[in-house]
C-alpha positions in Angstrom: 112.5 173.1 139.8 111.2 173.4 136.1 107.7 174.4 135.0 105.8 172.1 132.4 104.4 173.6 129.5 100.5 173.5 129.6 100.8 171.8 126.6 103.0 171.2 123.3 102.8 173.7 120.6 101.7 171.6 118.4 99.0 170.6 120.4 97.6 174.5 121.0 94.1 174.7 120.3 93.3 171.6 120.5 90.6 169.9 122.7 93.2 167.8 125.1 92.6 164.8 126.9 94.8 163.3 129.8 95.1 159.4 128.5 95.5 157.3 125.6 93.5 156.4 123.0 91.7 153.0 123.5 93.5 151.4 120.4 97.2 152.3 121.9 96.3 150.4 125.7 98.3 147.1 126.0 101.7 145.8 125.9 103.3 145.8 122.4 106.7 144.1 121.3 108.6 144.6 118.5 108.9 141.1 118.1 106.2 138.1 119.0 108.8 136.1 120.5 109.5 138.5 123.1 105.6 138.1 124.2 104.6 137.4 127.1 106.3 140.4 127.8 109.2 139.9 130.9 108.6 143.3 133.2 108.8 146.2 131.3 112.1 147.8 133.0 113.9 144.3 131.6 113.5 144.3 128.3 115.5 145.6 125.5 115.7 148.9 125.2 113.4 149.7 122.2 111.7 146.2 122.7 108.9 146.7 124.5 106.1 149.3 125.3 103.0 149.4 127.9 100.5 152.0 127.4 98.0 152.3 130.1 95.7 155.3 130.5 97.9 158.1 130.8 101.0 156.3 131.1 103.8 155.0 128.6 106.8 152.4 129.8 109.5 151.5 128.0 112.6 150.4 129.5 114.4 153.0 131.1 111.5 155.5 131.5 107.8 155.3 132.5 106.2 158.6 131.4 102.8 160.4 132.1 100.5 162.1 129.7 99.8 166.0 130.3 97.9 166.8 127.3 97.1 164.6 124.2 94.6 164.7 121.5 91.3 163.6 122.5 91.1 160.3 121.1 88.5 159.3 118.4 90.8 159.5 115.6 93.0 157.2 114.1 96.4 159.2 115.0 96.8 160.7 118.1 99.7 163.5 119.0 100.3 163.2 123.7 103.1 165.7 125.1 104.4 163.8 127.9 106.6 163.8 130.8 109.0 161.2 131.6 111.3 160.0 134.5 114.3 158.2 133.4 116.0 155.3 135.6 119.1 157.6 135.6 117.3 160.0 137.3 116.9 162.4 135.0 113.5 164.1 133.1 112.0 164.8 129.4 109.6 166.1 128.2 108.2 164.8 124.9 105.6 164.4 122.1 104.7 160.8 121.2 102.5 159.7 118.2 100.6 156.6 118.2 98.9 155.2 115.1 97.0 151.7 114.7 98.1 149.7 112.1 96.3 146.8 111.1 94.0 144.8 113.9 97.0 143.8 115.5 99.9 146.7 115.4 101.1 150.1 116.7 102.8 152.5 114.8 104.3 154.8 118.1 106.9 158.1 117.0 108.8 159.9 119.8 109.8 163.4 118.3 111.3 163.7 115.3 112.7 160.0 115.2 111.2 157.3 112.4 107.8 155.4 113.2 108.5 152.1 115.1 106.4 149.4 114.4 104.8 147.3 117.3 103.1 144.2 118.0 100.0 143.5 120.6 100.9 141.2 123.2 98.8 141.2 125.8 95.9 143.5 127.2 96.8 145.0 131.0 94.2 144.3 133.6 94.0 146.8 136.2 94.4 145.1 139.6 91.8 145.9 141.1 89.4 144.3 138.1 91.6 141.5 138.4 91.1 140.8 142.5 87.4 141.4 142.1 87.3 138.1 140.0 88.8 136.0 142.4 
């Protein structure tokens, strides 16, 4: 068993929050055509992206927020922890930046940006039964 840092150090000091920013909740593809998005865990890898809350899906991984910026700004920093589909664990920091009306700037680590597209906003299900 592994212990979880409290939070990343480059989130120290800061007021934390355990979710998203409202501007990063949706689905987002790299690419319009891939929208409607198929389930999450069958797209290409690097395709696709479904932030809900405190959780982030991309194919092969669905992770869960343990501290991120309190959102408000326009950039927000979340340390998160992920499952893999090969079983394994990370840990992480993910940045998520609007950009535009209709776009997501999202950077895991160290790698470069990676622009994304909105494609559809996720209904929780119980909203969605209510309405029947």
């Amino acid at each position: 068993m592994f212990q979880v840092p409290k939070s990343a150090p480059l989130l120290q000091g800061r007021a934390l929050d355990l979710r998203f920013a409202d501007f990063a909740q949706g689905i987002w593809v790299r690419e319009l055509q891939d929208c409607p998005a198929p389930r999450i865990d069958r797209s290409a890898p690097g395709s696709t992206l479904a932030i809900y809350r405190g959780l982030l899906e991309t194919p092969g991984r669905i992770c869960q927020v343990y501290g991120a910026e309190k959102s408000g700004k326009m950039t927000q920093r979340a340390a998160i922890n992920c499952l893999l589909t090969d079983g394994g664990e990370a840990i992480e920091l993910v940045t998520v930046q609007p950009r535009g009306t209709e776009g997501l700037m999202v950077q895991e680590g160290e790698k470069p940006p990676v622009h994304f597209r909105f494609c559809e906003k996720i209904v929780p299900i119980l909203q969605s039964s209510n309405s029947n």
